[in-house]
C-alpha positions, 0 to 999 in steps of 0.5 A: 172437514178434512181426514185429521178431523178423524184421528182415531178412525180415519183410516178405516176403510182407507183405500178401500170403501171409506168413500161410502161414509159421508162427513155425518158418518166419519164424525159419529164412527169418530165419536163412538171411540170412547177410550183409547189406549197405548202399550209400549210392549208385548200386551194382551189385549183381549184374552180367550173366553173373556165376555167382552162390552166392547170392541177394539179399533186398531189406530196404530201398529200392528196387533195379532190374533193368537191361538195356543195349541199343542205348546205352540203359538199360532199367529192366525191374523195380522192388523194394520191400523183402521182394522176393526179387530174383534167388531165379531165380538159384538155378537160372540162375546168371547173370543175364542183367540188372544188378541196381542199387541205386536211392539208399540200400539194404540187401541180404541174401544167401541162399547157394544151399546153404541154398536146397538145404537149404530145398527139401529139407527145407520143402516149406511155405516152398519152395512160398512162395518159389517163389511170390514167383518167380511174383509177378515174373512176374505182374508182368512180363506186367502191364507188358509189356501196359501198355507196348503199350497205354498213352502215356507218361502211362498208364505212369507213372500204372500205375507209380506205382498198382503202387508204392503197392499193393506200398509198402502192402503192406509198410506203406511207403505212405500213404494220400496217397503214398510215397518214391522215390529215382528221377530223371526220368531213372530214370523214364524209362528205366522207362516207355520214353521220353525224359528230356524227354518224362517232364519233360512227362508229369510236369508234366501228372500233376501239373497235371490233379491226378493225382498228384505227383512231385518231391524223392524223393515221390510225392504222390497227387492223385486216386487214382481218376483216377490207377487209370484213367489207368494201367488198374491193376488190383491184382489182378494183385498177388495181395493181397486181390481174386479172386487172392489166394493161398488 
């Protein structure tokens, strides 16, 4: 069988440990999908402290974990297409963030009793979820550090490096950029700064030659330049490199 026989999940894991599911697993992840759905704006999908069944895999576009605090939105997590992206809510329940679309996306949904039957039944496929939770979590203590440490232009440049490794994974990318449906304003909240002050960061990326953002594309300048500019380092990513999965 080929990766079309798998519509709604053949990109999860792509590029990183999607090898480990042998065609057996691919097809039962694949069944477990039961609805799918489509929005075509801005939508929220799962919203804070709501008790959740189910659980979303991202098949395409890009959603968004959001937390408001304070009169602000912050754009916690990005995910690309094959992101599980609340398969944690099976053991939480509720969600202590939104999950928002970002633009035109498509979803599918797990419901939690068949993630019961997953887990007691295949170990090989629940150890590969269970995996694809810990790939978040690297995530998240990647940017946690990077939003300590970097200016508003390292953050973006990080940002926009991560994108095109997780987009190339999934054979979203190319070898010069990739599509993101996210405003300035998106940015932003995602980087911890102002609207105006991304504007700034932005225009110089895109002046010193770095990288471009503009009309739903990211065009990369210098991608050498724009790996030292955002400190990024994909081996966090667990694709090839000293962590991949063995």
């Amino acid at each position: 069988m080929t990766e079309d026989s798998y519509p709604r999940t053949r990109r999860f894991l792509q590029g990183r440990s999607r090898d480990a599911l042998d065609v057996r697993e691919r097809s039962l992840l694949e069944s477990l999908v039961d609805e799918v759905q489509q929005f075509t704006s801005p939508h929220t999908i799962l919203k804070r402290g709501d008790v959740q069944d189910r659980s979303t895999i991202l098949i395409e576009g890009t959603v968004a974990r959001v937390i408001h605090e304070g009169g602000k939105r912050h754009i916690v997590a990005l995910h690309v297409p094959g992101d599980f992206v609340d398969l944690h809510a099976f053991t939480l329940k509720r969600l202590d963030h939104d999950v928002v679309s970002m633009g035109a996306v498509r979803v599918g949904y797990v419901t939690h009793d068949a993630l019961t039957r997953v887990l007691e039944t295949e170990p090989n496929l629940s150890k590969m979820l269970w995996y694809s939770t810990l790939l978040d979590a690297a995530m998240h203590r990647e940017w946690i550090m990077k939003m300590e440490h970097l200016s508003a232009h390292g953050r973006l440049a990080h940002l926009m490096a991560e994108l095109w490794q997780r987009l190339t994974f999934v054979d979203l990318a190319g070898e010069s950029g990739f599509a993101l449906p996210l405003t300035q304003q998106e940015l932003a909240d995602s980087c911890g700064t102002t609207s105006i002050h991304m504007n700034r960061v932005v225009r110089k990326l895109r002046e010193t030659g770095v990288v471009d953002i503009s009309r739903g594309q990211v065009t990369i300048l210098d991608f050498d330049e724009l790996k030292r500019v955002g400190a990024f380092d994909a081996a966090y990513l667990y694709g090839e490199g000293p962590l991949k999965l063995i």
